[in-house]
Residue frames as qw, qx, qy, qz and C-alpha x, y, z in Angstrom:
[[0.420, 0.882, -0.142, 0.163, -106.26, 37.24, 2.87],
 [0.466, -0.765, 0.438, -0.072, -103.76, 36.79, 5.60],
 [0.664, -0.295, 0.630, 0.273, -102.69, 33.15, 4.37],
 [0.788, 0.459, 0.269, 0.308, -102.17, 34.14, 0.95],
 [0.598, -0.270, -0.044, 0.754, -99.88, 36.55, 1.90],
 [0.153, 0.799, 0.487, 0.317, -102.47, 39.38, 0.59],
 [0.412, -0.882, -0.138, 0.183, -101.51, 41.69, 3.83],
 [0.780, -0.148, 0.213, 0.569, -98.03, 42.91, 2.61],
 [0.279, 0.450, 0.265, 0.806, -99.06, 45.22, -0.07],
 [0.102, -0.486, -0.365, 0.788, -99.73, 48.80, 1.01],
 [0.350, 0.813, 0.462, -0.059, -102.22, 51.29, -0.24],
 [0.021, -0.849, 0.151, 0.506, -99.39, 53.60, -0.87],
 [0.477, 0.530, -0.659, -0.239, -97.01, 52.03, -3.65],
 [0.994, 0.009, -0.023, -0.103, -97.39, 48.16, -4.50],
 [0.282, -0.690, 0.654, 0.129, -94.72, 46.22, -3.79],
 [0.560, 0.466, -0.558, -0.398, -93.01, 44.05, -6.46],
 [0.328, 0.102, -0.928, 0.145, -91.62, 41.05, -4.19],
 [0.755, -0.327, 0.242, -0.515, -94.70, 39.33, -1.99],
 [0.354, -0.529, 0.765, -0.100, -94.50, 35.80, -0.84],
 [0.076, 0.019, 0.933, 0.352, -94.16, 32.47, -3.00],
 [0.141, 0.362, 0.919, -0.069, -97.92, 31.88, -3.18],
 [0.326, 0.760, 0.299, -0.476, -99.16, 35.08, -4.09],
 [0.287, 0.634, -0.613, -0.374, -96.55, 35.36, -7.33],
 [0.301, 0.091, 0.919, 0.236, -97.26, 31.69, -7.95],
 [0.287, 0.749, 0.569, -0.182, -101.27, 32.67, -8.32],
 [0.218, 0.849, 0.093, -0.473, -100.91, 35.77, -9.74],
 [0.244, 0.530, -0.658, -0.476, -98.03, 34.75, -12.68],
 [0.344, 0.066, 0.932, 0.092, -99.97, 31.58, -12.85],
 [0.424, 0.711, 0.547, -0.124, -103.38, 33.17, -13.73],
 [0.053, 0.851, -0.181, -0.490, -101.47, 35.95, -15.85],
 [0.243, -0.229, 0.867, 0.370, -99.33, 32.99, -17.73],
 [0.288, 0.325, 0.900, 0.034, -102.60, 31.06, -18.37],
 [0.384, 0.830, 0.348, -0.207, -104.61, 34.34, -20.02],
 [0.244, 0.726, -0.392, -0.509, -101.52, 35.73, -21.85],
 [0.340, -0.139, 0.885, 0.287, -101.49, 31.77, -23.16],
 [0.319, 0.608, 0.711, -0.153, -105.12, 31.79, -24.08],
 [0.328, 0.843, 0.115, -0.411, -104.74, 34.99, -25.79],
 [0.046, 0.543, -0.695, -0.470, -102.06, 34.05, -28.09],
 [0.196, 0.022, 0.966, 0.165, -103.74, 31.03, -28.86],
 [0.330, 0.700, 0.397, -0.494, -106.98, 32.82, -29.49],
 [0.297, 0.767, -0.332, -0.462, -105.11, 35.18, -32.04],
 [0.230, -0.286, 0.824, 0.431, -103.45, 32.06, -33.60],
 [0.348, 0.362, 0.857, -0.110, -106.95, 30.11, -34.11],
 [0.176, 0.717, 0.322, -0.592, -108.06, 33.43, -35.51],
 [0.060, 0.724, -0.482, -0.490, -105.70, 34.17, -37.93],
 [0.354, -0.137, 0.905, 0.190, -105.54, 30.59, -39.11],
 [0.453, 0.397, 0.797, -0.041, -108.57, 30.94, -40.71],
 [0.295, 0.849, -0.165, -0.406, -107.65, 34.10, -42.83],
 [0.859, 0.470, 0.202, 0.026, -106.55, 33.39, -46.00],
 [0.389, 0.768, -0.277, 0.427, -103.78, 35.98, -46.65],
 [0.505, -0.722, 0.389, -0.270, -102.39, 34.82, -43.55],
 [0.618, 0.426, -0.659, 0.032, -99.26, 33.02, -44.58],
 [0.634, 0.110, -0.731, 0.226, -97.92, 31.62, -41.51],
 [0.592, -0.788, 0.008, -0.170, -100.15, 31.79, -37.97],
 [0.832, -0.384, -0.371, 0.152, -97.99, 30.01, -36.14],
 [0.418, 0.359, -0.310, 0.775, -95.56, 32.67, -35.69],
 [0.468, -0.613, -0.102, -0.628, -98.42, 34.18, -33.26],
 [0.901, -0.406, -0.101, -0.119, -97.54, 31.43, -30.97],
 [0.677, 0.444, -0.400, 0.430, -93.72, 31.86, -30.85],
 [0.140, -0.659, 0.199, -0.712, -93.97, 34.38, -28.37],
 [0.776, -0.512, -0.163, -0.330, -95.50, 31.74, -25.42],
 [0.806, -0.084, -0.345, 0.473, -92.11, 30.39, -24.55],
 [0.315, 0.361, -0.284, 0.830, -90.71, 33.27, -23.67],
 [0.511, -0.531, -0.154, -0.658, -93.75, 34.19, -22.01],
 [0.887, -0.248, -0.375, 0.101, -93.22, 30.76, -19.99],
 [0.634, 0.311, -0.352, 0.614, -89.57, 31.44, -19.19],
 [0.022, 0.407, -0.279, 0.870, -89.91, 35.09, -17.68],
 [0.680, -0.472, -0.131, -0.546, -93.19, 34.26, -16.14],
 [0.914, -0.123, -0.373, 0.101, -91.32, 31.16, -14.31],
 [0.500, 0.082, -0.459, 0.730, -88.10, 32.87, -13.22],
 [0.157, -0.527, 0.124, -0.826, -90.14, 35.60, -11.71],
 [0.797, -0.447, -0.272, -0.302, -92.01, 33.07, -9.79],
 [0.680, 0.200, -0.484, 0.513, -88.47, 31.54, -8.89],
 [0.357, 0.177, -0.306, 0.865, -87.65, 34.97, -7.03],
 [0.161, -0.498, -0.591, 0.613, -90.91, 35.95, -5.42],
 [0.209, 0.299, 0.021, -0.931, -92.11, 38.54, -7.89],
 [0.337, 0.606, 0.621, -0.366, -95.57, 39.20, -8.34],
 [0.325, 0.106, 0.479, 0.808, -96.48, 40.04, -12.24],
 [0.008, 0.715, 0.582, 0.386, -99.23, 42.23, -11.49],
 [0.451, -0.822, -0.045, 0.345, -97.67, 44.26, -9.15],
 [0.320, -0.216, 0.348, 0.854, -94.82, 44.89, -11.72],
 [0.172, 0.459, 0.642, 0.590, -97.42, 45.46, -14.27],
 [0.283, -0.791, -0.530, 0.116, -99.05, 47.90, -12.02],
 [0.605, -0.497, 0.100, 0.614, -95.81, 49.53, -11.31],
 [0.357, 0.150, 0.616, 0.686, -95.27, 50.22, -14.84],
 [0.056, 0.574, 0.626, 0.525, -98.55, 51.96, -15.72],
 [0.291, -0.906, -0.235, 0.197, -98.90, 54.26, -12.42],
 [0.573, -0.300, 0.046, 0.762, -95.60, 56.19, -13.63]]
């Protein structure tokens, strides 16, 4: 746990910034299921009829990319914000 830089967070309140390799992993595997799930819902939809135009389902992933990238950039961990968020 030590060389992924695991030892940083405290049991009291998570902290948002940890160190390059844990906020690579953690907005990598977080990138790669909120990709999979949009691409799920596209595949899904695609095969409804009254569903005029999936691809809009998939618009969303860039952005996803973008934010998910600069955060890496700067050291923050998206599950530690996402944590953050839901314990208020």
């Amino acid at each position: 746990m030590m060389l992924f830089g695991l030892n940083k967070v405290t049991a009291g309140e998570p902290a948002i910034f940890t160190s390059y390799t844990v906020a690579l992993l953690s907005n990598g595997l977080n990138l790669a299921g909120m990709v999979y799930y949009f691409y799920l819902m596209f595949r899904g939809y695609g095969i409804l009829n009254f569903v005029r135009k999936p691809q809009k389902y998939l618009m969303a992933v860039p952005f996803f990319v973008v934010a998910l990238v600069l955060m890496t950039m700067v050291g923050m961990n998206s599950w530690n914000v996402l944590l953050r968020f839901t314990l208020i």
